[in-house]
N, C-alpha and C positions, 0 to 999 in steps of 0.2 A: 369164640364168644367168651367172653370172661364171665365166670361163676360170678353171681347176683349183681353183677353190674348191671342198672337201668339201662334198660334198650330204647331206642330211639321209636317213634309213633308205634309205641304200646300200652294197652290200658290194660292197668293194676288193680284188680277187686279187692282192697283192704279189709279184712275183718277187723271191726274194732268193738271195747267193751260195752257188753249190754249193760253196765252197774258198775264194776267196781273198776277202777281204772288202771290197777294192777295188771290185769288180766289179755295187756296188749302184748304181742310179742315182738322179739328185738327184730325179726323180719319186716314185721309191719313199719316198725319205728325208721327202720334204715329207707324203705321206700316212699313215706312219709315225707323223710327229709332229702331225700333225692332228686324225687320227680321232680319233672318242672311246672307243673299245676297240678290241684286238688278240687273235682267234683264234687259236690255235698249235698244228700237230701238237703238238711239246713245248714246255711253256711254259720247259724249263731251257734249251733251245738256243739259244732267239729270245729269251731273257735277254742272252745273251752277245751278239748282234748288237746289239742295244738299248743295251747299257752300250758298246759298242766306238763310238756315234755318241752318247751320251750321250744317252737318249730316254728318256723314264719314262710312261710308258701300262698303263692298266691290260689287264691279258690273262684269257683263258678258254682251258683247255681244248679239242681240238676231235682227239680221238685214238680211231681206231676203236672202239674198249674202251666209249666212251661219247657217241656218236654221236649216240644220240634226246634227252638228256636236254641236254647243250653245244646241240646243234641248235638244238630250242626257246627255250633260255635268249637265243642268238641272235638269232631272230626275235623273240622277244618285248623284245629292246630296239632292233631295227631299226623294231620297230612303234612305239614311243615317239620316233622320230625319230630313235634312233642311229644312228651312221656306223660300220663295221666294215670294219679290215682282214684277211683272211686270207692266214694265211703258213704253209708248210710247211718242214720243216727246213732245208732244202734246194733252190732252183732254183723252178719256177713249181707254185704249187698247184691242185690237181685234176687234175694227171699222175701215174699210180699214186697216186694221194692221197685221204684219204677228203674232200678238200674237192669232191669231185667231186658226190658229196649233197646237202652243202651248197647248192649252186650249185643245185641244180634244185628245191631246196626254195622257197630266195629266189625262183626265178622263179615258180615255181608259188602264190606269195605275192603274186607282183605287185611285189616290192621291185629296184631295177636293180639290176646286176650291172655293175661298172667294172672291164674286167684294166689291169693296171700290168705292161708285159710287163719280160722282162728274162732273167735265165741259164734256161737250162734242160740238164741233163743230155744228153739226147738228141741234140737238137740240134747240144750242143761237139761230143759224141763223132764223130756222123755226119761234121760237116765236117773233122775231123783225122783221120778212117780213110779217105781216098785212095780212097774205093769209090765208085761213082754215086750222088753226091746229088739229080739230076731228079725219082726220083719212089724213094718209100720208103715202110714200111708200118711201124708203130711197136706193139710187141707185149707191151710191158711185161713185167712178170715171167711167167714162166709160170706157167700155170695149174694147178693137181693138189692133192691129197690127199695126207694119209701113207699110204703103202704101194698110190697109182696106182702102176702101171706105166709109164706115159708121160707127160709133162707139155709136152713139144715135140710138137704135131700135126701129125698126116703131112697134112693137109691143106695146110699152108704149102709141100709137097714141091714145086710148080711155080710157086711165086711169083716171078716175074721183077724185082721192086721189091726192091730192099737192103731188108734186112729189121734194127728194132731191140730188142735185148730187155734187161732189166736182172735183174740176177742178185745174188744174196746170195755172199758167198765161199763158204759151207759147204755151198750147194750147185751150184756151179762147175761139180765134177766131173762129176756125176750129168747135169745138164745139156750141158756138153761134149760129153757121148759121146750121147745124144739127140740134140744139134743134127748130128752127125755122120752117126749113126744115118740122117735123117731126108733130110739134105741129099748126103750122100755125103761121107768123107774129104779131098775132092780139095779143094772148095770152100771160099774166098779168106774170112776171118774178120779181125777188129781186136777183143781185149778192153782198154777201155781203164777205169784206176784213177784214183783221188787227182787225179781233174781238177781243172784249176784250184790245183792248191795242187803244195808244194815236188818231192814226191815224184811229178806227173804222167809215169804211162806207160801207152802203146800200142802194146800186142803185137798183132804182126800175124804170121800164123799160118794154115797151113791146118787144117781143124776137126779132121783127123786128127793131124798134129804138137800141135794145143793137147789133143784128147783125150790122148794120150801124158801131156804135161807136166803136166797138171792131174789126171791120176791120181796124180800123183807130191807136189805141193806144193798147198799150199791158199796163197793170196796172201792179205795183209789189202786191206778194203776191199771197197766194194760194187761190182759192174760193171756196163760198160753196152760190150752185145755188139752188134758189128755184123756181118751176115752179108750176102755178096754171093748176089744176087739170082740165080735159074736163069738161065744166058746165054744170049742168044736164039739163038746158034751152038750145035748141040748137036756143034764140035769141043771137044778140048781136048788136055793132054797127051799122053792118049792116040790122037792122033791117027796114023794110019799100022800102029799095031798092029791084031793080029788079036783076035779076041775072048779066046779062051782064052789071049794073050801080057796081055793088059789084064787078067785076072781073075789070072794070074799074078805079075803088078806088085803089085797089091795083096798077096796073101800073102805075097809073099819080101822087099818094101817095108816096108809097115806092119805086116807078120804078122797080117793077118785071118786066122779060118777060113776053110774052103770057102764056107758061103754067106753071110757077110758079104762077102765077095769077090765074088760075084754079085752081090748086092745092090749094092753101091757099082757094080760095072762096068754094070749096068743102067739106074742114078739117072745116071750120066755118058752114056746114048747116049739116054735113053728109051724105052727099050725094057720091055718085058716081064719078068719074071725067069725066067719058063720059055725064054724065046725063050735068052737066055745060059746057058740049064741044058742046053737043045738040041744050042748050038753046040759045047758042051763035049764034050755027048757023039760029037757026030759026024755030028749028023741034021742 
């Protein structure tokens, strides 16, 4: 087999740039113009990258809306020996992506699977937010319904791994005060925008400060949140105060109610929440 020569009915996971369009590599660019067609969440987007490197390749469709029917058309010319690239708008495909289907179809077909790695969202953002990158746990959009109640699970509530999530702006807010909710006010956040490109920024933030401010403004752009992990020290700011001085911080601080004030003073000692309803009262 000849070194990086296209192989016949094999799909190519292309990474391409999240922003700046520098940031593609000559690997991607050779397969690009190789293969014999090109998969696209949006085929208008990965127009413009194509014409920006001057590459003319035919493309399909490949966008959740129409998943079974792209899929097949797919496989049924990887079975004729075609080569396919798949590219998502954006950064590496089958991360939040529905190329993710895709992928386990070709396997479960018997056709290889080739990544072409390269940008990925996640990723930038994790190692520009100054938080532990050793070990992370990557969490994509949140999950929910219209008109769930929750879409941040309390079950992440003790996760010790920097935790990452990405987020639509419109619902920023909603989510904010969730992640907040979930993790406590107190705890160390990075929302970062417009990676890779003119306008990149990295607000860093505790989840109560960005709950505030995101109540307030909607940003453009999509995000990609980084949340510091439970500390293995259960100190923190509050260290040296009493309990009812700690539940106090919070209200006259960030102006919680009464038992959201619990709640956060709780999630910062691990404790119980009766246990600090106790202390309050005097038992």
């Amino acid at each position: 087999m000849e070194k990086n020569k296209i192989q016949p009915s094999t799909l190519y996971l292309v990474a391409t740039p999240i922003g700046n369009l520098e940031d593609i590599t000559l690997r991607a660019l050779k397969v690009l113009r190789d293969c014999d067609f090109i998969a696209a969440e949006d085929t208008r987007v990965t127009a413009k990258l194509l014409s920006a490197y001057e590459i003319a390749k035919p493309m399909i469709s490949y966008e959740k809306h129409r998943l079974r029917s792209a899929g097949e058309e797919i496989l049924r010319r990887l079975g004729e020996g075609k080569s396919c690239a798949l590219v998502t708008d954006a950064g590496t495909p089958a991360i939040s992506d529905p190329g993710e289907e895709l992928v386990a179809l070709c396997l479960a077909r018997g056709f290889a699977v080739v990544p072409i790695p390269g940008p990925c969202a996640a990723i930038t953002a994790l190692i520009l937010s100054g938080l532990p990158t050793g070990r992370f746990v990557f969490e994509g959009f949140p999950d929910g319904k219209p008109g769930e109640k929750r879409r941040v699970p309390e079950t992440l509530e003790g996760e010790r791994r920097t935790m990452i999530f990405y987020e639509a702006p419109h619902r920023l807010a909603r989510t904010t005060a969730e992640l907040a909710e979930v993790f406590g006010p107190s705890r160390r956040a990075v929302f970062c925008r417009e990676l890779t490109k003119l306008n990149e920024e990295a607000i860093r933030l505790t989840l109560g400060e960005a709950r505030e401010r995101f109540a307030k403004e909607t940003p453009r752009g999509e995000f990609v949140i980084i949340v510091e992990g439970r500390p293995e020290s259960a100190g923190g700011f509050w260290e040296g105060m009493s309990i009812p001085e700690h539940v106090a911080w919070y209200r006259e601080t960030l102006g919680l109610d009464r038992m959201a004030a619990i709640k956060a003073a709780a999630k910062d000692r691990g404790l119980p929440k009766n246990e600090v309803y106790r202390a309050l009262l005097g038992d």
